[in-house]
N, C-alpha and C positions, 0 to 999 in steps of 0.2 A: 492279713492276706486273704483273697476273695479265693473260692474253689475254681472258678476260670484262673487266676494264677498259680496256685497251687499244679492245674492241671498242667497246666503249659510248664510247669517248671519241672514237671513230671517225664511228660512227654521229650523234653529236653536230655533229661540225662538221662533217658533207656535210651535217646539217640546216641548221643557221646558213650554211652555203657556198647551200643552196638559197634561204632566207627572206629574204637579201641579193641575189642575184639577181634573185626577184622584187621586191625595193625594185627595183633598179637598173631593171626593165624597165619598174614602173608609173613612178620617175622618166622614164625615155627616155618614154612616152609622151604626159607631161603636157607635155614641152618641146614634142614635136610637136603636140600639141595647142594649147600658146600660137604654136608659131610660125604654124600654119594659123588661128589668130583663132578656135580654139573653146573659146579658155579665156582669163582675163584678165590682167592682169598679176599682183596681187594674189594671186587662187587662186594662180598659178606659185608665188609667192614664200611660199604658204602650205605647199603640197605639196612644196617641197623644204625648206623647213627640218622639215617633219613626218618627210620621209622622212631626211635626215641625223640626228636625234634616233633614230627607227626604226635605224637601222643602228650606231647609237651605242653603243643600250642589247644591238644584238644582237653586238657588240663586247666590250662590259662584263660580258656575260654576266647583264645585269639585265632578259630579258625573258619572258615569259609566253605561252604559244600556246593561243589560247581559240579553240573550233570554234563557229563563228556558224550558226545558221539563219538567213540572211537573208531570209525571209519573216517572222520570227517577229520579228528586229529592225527592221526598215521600221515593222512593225505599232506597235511598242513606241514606235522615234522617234515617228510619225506622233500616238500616244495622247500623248505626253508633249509635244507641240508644240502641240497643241490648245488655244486660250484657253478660258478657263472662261467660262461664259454670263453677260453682262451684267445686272446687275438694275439698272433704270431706278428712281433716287431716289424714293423716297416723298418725296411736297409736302404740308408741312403747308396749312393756312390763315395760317398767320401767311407774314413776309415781305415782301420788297418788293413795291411795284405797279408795272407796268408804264405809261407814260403815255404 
């Protein structure tokens, strides 16, 4: 193996060494969060099996690092969460009568 792979290989897992880390921190903080009653049980039990899958695949070497604008993603959840405008049934004349 050449010292440019070596390095990159290097470089590699102080990434994955950091991206696991930050699992580990957002996990420690979600527990403190259920245990202060600012999260629920369910979220808990959602955000760690999210986050053990997360550490899973960065394990596996099956994961992908995508740079989010989080302005630009709120925006997009927010658009894509929106129900679409109601249209109130067209009434024929025919049909039942009320009595």
């Amino acid at each position: 193996m050449s010292d440019e792979e070596d390095r990159l290989l290097s470089e590699a897992a102080a990434d994955e060494e950091q991206i696991v880390g930050t699992l580990a921190d957002e996990l420690r903080k979600a527990l403190f969060d259920y245990y202060q009653g600012d999260m629920e049980f369910d979220e808990l039990t959602f955000e760690v099996f999210d986050t053990l899958q997360a550490i899973h695949a960065v394990r596996a070497g099956s994961y992908r690092i995508e740079y989010v604008d989080e302005a630009e993603a709120s925006a997009d959840l927010e658009d894509r969460t929106q129900e679409p405008p109601r249209q109130k049934p067209k009434r024929s004349g025919r049909g039942r009568r009320r009595s």
